[in-house]
N, C-alpha and C positions, 0 to 999 in steps of 0.2 A: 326799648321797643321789642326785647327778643322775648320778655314776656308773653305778648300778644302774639309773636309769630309760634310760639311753642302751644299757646292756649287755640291758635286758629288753626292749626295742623293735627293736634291733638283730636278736636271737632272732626275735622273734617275726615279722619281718615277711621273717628269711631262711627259717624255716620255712614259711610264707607261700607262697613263690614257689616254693619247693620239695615243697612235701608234696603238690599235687595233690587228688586226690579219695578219696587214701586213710583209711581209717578202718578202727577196730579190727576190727570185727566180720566183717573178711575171715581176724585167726587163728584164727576159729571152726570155719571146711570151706572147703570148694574151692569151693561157690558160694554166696557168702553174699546176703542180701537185703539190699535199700537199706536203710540205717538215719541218717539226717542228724543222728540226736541221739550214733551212735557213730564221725563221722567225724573226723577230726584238723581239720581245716576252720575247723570250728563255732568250736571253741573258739581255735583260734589267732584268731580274728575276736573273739570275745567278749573275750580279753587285751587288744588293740588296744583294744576299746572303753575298756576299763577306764583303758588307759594317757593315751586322749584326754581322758577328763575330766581325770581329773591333770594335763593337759598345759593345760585350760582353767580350772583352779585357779590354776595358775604364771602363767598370764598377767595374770590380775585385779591379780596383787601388785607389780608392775613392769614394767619395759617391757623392750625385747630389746636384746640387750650385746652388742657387736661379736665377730663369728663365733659365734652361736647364729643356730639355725633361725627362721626366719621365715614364716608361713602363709601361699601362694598364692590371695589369696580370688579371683583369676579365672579359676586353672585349677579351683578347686577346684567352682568356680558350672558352668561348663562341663562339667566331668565329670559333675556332677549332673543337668546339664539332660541332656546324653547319654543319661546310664543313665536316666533319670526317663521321658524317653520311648521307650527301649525295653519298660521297665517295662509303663508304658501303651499299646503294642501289644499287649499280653495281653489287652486287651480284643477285639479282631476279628482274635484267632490262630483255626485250624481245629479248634485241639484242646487243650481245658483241663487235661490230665494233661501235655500235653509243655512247657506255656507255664508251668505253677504250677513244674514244676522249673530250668527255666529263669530261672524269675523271683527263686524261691531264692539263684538263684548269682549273678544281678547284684546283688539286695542286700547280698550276701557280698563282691563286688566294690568296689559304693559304700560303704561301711559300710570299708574295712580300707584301703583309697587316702587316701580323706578324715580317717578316721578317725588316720590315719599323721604327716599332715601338722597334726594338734591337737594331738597322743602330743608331738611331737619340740618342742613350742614350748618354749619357756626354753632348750634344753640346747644343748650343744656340738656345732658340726654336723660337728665333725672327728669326736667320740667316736662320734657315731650312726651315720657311714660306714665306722669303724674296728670297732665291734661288726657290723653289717651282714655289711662283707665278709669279714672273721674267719668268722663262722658258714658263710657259701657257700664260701671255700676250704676250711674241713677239712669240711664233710660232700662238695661236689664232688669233692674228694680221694679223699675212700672209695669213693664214687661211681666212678673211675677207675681206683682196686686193683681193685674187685671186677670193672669192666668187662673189664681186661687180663686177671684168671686168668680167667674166662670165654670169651675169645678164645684162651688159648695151650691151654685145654685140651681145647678143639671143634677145633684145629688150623687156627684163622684160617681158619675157609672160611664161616662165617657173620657178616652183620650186626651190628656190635657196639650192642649195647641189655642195658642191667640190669633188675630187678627188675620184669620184666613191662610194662616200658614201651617204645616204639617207638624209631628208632632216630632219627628227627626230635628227640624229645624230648633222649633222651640226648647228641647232638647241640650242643643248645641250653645244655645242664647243662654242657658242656663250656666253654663259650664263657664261661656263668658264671665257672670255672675260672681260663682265659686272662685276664678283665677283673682277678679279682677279685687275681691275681696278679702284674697290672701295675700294680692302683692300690696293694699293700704296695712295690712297687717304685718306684715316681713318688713315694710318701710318705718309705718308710724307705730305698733303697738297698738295700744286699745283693742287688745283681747277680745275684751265682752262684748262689742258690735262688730268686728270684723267676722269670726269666725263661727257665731250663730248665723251670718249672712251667707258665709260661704257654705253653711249644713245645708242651709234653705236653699241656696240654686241645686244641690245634691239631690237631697228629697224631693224639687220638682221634678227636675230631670228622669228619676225613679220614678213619677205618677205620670210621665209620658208613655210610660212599655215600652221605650226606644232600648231594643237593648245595643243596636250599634252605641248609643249615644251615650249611653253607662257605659259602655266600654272605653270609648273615648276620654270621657272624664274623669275615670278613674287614673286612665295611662297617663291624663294631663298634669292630675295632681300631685300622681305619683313625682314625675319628671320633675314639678316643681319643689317639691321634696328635696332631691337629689342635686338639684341643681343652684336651691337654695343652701344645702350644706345645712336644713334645720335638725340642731342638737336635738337629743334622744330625750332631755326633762322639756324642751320646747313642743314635742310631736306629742310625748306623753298628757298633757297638758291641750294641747289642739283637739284628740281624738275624744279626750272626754268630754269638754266643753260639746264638740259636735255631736256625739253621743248624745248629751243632755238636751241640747236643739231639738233634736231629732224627735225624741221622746215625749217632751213636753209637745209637741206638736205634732206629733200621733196622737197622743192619750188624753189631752185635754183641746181637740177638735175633729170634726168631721173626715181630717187629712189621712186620719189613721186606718179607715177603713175605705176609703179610695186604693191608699197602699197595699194595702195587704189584697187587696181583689188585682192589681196592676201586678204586684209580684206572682200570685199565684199563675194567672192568667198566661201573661206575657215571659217572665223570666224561668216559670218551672213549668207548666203545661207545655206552654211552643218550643222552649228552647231544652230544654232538661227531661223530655219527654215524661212529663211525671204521670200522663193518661194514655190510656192508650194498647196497644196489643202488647206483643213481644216486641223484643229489640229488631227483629230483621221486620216489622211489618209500620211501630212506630217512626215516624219524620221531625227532622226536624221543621220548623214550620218558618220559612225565609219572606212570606208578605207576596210569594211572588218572583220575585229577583232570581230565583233561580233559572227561570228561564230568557230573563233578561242577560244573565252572565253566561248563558249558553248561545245565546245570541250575539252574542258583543265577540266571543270568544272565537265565534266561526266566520263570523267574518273578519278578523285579524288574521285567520290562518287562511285565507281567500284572498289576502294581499299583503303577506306577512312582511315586506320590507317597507314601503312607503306608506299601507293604509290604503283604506276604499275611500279617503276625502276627508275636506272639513263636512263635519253635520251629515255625514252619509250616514250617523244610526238611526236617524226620526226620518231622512230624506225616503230610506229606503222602508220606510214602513215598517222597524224594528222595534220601535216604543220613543217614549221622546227624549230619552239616554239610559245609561247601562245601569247606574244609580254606584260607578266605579271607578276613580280616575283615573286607577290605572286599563283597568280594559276601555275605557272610552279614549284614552289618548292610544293606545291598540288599535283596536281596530279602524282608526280614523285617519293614525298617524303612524302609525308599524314599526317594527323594532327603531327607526332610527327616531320616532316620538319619544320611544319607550328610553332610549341612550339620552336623548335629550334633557327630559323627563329628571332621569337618574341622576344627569350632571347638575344639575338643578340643585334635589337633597344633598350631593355628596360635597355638594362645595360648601353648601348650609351647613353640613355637618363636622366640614373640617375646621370655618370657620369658625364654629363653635366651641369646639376642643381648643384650638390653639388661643381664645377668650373665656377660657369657662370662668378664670377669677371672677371677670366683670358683667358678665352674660347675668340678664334677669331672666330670674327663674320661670315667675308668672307668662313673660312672654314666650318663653321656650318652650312652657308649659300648653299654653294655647295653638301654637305651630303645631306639637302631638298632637292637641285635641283634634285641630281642624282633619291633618293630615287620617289619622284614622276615621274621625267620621266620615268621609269623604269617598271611605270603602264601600259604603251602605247605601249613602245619601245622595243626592243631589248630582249638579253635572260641576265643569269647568268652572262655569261664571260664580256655580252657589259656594266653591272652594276659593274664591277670587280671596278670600281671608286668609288663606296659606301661605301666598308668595307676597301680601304684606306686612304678614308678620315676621316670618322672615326676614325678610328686608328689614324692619322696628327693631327685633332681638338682634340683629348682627349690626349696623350702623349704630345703634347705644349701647352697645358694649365696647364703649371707649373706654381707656386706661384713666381710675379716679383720680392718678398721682402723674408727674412726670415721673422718666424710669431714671434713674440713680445711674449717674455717671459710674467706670468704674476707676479707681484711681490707677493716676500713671504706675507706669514700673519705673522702679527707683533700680539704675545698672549702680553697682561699684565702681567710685574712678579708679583710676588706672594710671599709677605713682611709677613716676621715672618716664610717663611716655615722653619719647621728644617731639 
């Protein structure tokens, strides 16, 4: 049976990362009303739950067996004291209709991370990253078909973003994409379909113009690089294959000239001021956000220990977040968010050092990615993919071996004692 709990947890916590804020009650019309008991959310959260006790059953009965998941109880205490005290900023927010929704989604958030890391105890923590990324390559996949006929049939002159989501996001979905088809390839081999898969999440990510999101995915890959330990005839060997991807699909389809207008455009006009006056008259061109992060920024220093509240930056008519997790848990949550916050990665990151043998790379890789998109993009709840992968990369990095006894000390006897 621990098949089916590795393949129902795996599901559950790819739809998870994936599903967002969507809920049914949007096939009803074009403007539907909030409904949190018709949202896909809810209940992918309530699965988890279900799966955690099962997973706090299994443990009562034995103890854990070389390469099964293991529970983080001090990233796990850390996230909670995190969220626990955001939580409790809801008490001296501006505005109790934007902090109760708010405070929904971090319970949603504590509740499916923690909950993740009790689900997965007993099991195989190959199977659990093997059903995982399974689910994220084929629906990211679709995710990709439907991105490309979308672009070849608008004739590559807009934004590439699907089903009514930005193009940061889609972006980010992509990157997914690229990890989740380097780590079938780090695992299983087969070359020739892993790593033309992983160019293609690359290059779309690249016809998004997100350039947080090319930032991101680059630091992810990189990570996963490094963290894989992949040999110099192995990477050698990767770059060309993806080189060749790449090309063949610039040069023998419409993709190539979407790119080269998204590079121009986006990565040297706005960001490399490649048009423009002199140095002290050209900008760089931020979408915007800069005066969201000057916003976010003054009201942190307006309540620089505790924060103006949960949701006091949409409450107070700031925009409807900083599009920065760290200045949004700032100025909401105040340096003791921000210590929170911090305790959070640094536990993440020690526990990762003192497991790097066994740490998978793809998912350490993904933690980078979310963790730097998240600079750019979206609020709390659209980063809710950080603190469970986290959680996934530290609880399967269990030891593949028992550790090796060390042998007795052998003393010299001791002739003549009486």
């Amino acid at each position: 049976m621990s098949w089916i709990r590795c393949a129902g947890l795996g599901f559950i916590a790819a739809l998870y990362v994936l599903a967002g804020r969507w809920g049914f009650h949007r096939l009803a019309s074009a403007n539907p009303e909030p409904d949190p008991f018709m949202e896909l959310r809810l209940w992918i959260v309530m699965g988890g739950l279900v799966l955690a006790t099962v997973g706090l059953v299994h443990q009562t009965h034995r103890a854990a067996r070389p390469g099964e998941t293991r529970l983080d109880a001090r990233l796990s205490t850390a996230l909670l004291l995190f969220i626990g005290y955001l939580c409790t900023s809801a008490l001296w927010a501006p505005d109790a209709g934007f902090a109760l929704e708010k405070l929904y989604e971090l319970v949603l958030v504590a509740v499916m991370s923690v909950g993740f890391g009790l689900a997965a105890l007993r099991l195989s923590a190959e199977r659990v990253l093997d059903a995982f990324w399974g689910v994220v390559v084929m629906a990211t996949a679709l995710l990709a078909l439907t991105g490309m006929k979308q672009l070849l049939g608008s004739g590559g002159g807009a934004r590439l973003a699907v089903l009514g989501g930005g193009p940061n996001v889609f972006a980010r979905l992509m990157g997914m994409l690229a990890l989740g088809a380097l780590y079938f390839w780090y695992r299983r081999g087969q070359t020739w379909l892993w790593i033309p898969l992983a160019a293609t999440g690359v290059l779309l990510a690249l016809l998004t113009g997100s350039r947080g999101g090319t930032a991101a995915i680059i630091a992810g890959v990189t990570t996963f690089l490094v963290v894989g330990r992949i040999p110099l005839r192995r990477l050698v060997l990767l770059s060309l294959l993806a080189t060749v991807a790449v090309g063949v699909a610039t040069t023998l389809s419409p993709l190539g000239k979407a790119l080269n207008r998204s590079m121009e455009e986006r990565f040297l006009r706005l960001t490399l001021k490649y048009e423009g006056g002199s140095d002290s008259e050209s900008k760089v061109y931020l979408s915007g956000r800069e005066s969201l992060y000057a916003a976010a920024y003054e009201l942190g220093l307006d309540n620089p220990v505790a924060g103006a509240g949960l949701a006091a930056f949409p409450a107070l008519g700031l925009g409807v977040y900083p599009h920065n997790i760290f200045l949004e848990v700032f100025c909401e949550g105040g340096a003791l968010g921000l210590a929170f916050l911090g305790g959070v990665l640094l536990t993440f990151l020690l526990s990762a050092l003192q497991r790097l043998r066994d740490l998978d790379g793809a998912t350490a890789g993904a933690v980078v990615l979310v963790l730097l998109g998240s600079q750019s993009s979206g609020d709390l709840y659209d980063s809710r993919a950080l603190f469970l992968l986290m959680v996934m990369s530290s609880c399967t990095s269990a030891p593949r071996t028992e550790p090796v006894p060390s042998p007795p000390v052998a003393y010299p006897a001791v002739h003549g004692a009486t």
